[in-house]
C-alpha positions as CSV (number, residue, x, y, z in Angstrom):
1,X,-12.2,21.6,-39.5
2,X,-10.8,20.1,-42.4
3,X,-9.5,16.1,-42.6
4,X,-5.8,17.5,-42.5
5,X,-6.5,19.6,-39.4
6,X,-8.3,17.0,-37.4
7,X,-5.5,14.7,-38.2
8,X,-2.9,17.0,-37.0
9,X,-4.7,17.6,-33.6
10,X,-5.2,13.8,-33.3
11,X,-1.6,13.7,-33.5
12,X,-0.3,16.7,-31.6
13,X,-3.2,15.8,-29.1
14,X,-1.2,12.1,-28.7
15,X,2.1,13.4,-28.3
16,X,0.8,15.7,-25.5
17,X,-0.6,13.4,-23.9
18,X,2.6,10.8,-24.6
19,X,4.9,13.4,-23.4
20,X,2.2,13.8,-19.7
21,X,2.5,10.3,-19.7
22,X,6.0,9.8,-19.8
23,X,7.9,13.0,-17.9
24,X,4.9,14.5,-15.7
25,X,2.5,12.6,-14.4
26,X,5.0,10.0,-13.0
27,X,6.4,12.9,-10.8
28,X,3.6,14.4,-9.8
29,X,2.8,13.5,-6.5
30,X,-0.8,14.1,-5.0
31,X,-0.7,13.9,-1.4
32,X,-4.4,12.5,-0.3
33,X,-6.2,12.8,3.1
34,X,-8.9,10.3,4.3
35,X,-11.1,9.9,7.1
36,X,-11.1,6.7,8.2
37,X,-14.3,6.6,10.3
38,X,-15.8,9.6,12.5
39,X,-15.3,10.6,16.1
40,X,-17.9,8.8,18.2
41,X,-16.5,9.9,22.0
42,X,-14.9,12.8,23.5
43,X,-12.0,9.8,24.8
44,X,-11.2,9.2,20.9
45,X,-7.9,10.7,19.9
46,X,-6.7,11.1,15.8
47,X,-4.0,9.2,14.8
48,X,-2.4,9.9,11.5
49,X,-1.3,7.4,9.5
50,X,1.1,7.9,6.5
51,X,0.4,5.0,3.5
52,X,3.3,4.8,1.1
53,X,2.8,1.7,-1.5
54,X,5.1,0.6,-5.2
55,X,7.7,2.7,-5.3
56,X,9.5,0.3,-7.3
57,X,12.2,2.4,-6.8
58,X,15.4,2.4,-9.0
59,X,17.0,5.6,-7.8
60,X,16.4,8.5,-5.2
61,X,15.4,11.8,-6.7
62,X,13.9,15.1,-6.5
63,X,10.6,13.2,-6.1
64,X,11.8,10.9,-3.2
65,X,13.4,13.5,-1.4
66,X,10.1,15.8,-1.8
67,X,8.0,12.7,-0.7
68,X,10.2,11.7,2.5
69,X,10.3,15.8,3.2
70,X,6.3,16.2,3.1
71,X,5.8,13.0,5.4
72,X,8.4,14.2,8.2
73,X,6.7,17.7,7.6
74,X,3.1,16.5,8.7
75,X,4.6,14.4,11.5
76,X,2.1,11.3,10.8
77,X,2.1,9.2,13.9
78,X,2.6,5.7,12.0
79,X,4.0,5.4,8.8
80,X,3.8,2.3,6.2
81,X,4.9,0.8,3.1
82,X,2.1,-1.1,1.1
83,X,4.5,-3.8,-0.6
84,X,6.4,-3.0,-4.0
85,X,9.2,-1.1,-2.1
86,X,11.7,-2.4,-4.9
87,X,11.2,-4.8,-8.2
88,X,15.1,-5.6,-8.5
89,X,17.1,-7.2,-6.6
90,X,19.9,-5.0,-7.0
91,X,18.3,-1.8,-6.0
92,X,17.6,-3.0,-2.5
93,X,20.7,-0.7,-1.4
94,X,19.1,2.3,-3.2
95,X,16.0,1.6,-1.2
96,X,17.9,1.8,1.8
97,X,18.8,5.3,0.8
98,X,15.3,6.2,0.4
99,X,14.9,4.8,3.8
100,X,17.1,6.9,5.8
101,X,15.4,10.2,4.5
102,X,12.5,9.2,6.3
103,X,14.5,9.2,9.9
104,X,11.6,9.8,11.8
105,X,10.6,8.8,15.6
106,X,7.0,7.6,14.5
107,X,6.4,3.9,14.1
108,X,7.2,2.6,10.9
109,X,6.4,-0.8,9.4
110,X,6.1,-2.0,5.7
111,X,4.9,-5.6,4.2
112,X,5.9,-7.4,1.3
113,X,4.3,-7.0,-2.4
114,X,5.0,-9.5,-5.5
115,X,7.5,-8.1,-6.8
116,X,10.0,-8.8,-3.6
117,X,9.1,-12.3,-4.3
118,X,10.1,-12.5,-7.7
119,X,13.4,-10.3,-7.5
120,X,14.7,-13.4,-5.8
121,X,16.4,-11.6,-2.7
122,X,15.9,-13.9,0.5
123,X,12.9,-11.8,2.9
124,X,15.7,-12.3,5.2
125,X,17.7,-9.9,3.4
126,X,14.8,-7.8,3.0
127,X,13.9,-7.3,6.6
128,X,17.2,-6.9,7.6
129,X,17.5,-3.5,5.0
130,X,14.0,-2.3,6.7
131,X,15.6,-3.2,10.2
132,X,18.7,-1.1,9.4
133,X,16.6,2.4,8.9
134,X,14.1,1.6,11.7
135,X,11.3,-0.5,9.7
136,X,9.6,-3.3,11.0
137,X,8.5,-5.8,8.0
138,X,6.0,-7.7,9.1
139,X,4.8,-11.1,6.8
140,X,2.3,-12.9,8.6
141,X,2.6,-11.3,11.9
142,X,1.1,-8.5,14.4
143,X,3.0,-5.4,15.4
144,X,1.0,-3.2,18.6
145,X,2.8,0.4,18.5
146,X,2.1,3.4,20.7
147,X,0.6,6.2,18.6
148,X,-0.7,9.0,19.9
149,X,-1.5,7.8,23.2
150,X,-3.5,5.1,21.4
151,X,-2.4,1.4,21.2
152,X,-2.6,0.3,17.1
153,X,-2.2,-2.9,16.4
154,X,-1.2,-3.5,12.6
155,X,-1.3,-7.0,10.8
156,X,1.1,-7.6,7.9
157,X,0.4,-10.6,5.2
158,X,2.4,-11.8,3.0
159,X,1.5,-10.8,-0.5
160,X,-0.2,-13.6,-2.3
161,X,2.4,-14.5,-4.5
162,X,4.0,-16.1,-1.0
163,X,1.4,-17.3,1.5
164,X,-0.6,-14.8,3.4
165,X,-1.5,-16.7,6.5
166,X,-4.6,-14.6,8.1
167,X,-4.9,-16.9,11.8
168,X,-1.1,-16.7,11.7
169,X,-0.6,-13.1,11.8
170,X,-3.4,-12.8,14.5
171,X,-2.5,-15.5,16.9
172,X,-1.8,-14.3,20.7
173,X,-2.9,-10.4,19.2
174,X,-4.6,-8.6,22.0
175,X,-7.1,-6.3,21.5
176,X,-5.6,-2.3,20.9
177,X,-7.6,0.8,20.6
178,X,-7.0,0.7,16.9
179,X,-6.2,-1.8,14.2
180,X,-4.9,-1.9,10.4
181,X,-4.2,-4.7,8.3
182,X,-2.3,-4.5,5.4
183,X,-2.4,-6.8,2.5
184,X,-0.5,-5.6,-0.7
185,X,-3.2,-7.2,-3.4
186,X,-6.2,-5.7,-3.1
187,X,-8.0,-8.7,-4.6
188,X,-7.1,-10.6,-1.6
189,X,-9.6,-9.1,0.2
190,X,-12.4,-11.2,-1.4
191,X,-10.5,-14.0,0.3
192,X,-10.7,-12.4,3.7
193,X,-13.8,-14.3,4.9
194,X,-12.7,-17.7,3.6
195,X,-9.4,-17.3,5.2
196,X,-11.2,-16.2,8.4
197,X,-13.0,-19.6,8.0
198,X,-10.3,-21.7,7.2
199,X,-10.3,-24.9,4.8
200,X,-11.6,-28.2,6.5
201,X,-11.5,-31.6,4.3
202,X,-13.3,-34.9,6.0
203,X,-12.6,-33.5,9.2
204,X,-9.0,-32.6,8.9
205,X,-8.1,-29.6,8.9
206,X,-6.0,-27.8,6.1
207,X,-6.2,-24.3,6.8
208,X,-7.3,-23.3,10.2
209,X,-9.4,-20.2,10.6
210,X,-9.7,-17.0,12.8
211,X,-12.8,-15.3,14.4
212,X,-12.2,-12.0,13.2
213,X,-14.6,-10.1,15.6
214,X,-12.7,-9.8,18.7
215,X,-10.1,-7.7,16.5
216,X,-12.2,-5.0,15.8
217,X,-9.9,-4.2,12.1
218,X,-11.0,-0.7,11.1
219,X,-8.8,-1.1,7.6
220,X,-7.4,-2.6,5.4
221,X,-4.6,-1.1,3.4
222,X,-3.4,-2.0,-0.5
223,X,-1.7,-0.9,-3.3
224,X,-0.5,-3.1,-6.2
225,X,-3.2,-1.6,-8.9
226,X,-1.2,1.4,-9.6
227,X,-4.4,2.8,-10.1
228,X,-4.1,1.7,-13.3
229,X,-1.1,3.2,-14.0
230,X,-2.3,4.3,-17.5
231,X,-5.7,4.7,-16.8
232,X,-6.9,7.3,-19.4
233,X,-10.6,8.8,-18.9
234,X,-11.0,6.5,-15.9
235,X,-10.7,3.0,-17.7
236,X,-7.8,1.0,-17.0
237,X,-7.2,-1.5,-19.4
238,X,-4.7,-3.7,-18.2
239,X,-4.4,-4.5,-14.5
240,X,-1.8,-7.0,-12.7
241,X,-3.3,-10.2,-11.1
242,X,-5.2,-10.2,-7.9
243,X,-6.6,-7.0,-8.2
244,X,-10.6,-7.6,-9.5
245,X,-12.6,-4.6,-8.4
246,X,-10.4,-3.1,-6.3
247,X,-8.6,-0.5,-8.8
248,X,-8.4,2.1,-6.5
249,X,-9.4,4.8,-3.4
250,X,-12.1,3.9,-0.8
251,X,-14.5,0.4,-0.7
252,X,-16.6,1.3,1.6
253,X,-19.2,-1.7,0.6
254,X,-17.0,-4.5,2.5
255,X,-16.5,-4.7,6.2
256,X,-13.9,-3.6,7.2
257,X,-13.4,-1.1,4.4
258,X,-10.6,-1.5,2.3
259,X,-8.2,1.6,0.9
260,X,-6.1,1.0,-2.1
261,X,-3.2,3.5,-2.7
262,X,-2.4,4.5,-6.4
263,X,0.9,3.9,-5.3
264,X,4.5,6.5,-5.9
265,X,6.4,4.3,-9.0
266,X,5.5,2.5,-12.0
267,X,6.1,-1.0,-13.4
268,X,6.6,-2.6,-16.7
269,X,6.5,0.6,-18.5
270,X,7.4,4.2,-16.9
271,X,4.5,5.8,-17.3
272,X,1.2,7.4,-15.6
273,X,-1.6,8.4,-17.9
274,X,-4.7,9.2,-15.6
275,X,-3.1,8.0,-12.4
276,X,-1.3,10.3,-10.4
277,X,1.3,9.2,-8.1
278,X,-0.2,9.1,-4.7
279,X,0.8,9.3,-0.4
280,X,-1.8,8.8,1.4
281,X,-2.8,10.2,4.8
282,X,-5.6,8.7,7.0
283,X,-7.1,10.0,9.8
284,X,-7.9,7.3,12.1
285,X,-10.0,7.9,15.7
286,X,-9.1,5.3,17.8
């Protein structure tokens, strides 16, 4: 191959994969299932939960309607948003569109990411769009729902560009036969065990702290990486804040083990490179 001819497949090769980047991948939703853990007893029942996380949604279209049609279609028995739902403030009424496609009787609950802080809308405002549809949004607080004969208990945080308040959102929580916790920044799961323990100065205390083990949590669920978003042969060069190792899929190495979503939209820029838009489906016996 001659230096003209390498050049020109450099350069085609670019555009193809600029053109992938731009009009396919960001479309092309994978549709994921996990195991959560394994059945131990003949009393265990599956409950299927449905993770959706970023949409950063702008306006409803072929894919939104495909992704709300292939969650009703597998009849999860929870479903929840990871945080991200919208990054303007404006959109929040085309949210609420995407919303009512998913007009389902199963459970359906949703926490807060960054970007619903910084889009300035009052989490009032915000819970009362999720209300509207029949979503719970849950920031810093406990929700126990009936799923599949099973009582799951799932713990919302704020994301940690608010104040995710760990003893909070437990406090007066009752055991259940299953339990989630969802925390939109993966990297605050390095802060789990120090928010467990609370802060403590010269006696007084700052941050009070939670014993964890009486809440048996079998997850927790994040999004925020985008997998990278553009995440070309596996290496993502650029990640938001409060990610650290957590990029994406399973982390099996920390108790409880921690699930991050690639999430459905993009930020910043609209592309995917490497990172496929992703719904995620975990099987959970409880």
């Amino acid at each position: 191959m001659n230096r003209r001819t390498f050049l020109a497949a450099g350069v085609g090769l670019t555009a193809g994969m600029a053109a992938d980047g731009l009009a396919v991948e960001p479309a092309d939703v994978e549709f994921t299932e996990h195991a959560v853990n394994e059945r131990t007893s003949p009393a265990h029942r599956k409950v299927v939960i449905a993770q959706l996380s970023d949409l950063h949604i702008h306006r409803v279209g072929a894919m939104h309607r495909r992704i709300a049609a292939e969650v009703k279609a597998r009849k999860p028995h929870v479903v929840l948003i990871t945080g991200d739902l919208i990054d303007r403030g404006e959109d929040l009424p085309v949210a609420e569109e995407f919303l009512g496609l998913l007009d389902m009787a199963a459970p359906k609950l949703a926490v807060l990411g960054n970007w619903e802080h910084w889009c300035g809308l009052p989490i009032p405002d915000v819970k009362a769009a999720y209300a509207r549809h029949g979503w719970r949004l849950l920031v810093n607080e406990t929700a126990t729902v009936e799923a599949a004969g099973r009582r799951i208990a799932v713990t919302g945080l704020d994301d940690m560009e608010g104040k995710p308040d760990l003893a909070g959102a437990l406090e007066g929580v009752a055991p259940a036969d299953g339990h989630v916790l969802l925390a939109h920044s993966p990297g605050w799961r390095d802060r789990m065990d120090a928010d467990a323990r609370g802060i403590t100065v010269d006696g007084k205390v700052l941050e009070r702290g939670v014993d964890l083990a009486p809440y048996a949590i079998d997850l927790v669920l994040s999004g925020h990486s985008h997998g990278g978003q553009v995440a070309a042969f596996g290496w993502a060069p650029m990640l938001p804040a409060h990610v650290g190792r957590y990029v994406r899929g399973w982390f099996r190495d920390v108790h409880p083990p921690l699930f991050v979503s690639r999430g459905i939209g993009t930020s910043v820029l609209p592309v995917r490179m490497g990172s496929r838009p992703e719904v995620a489906f975990h099987k959970l016996w409880a």
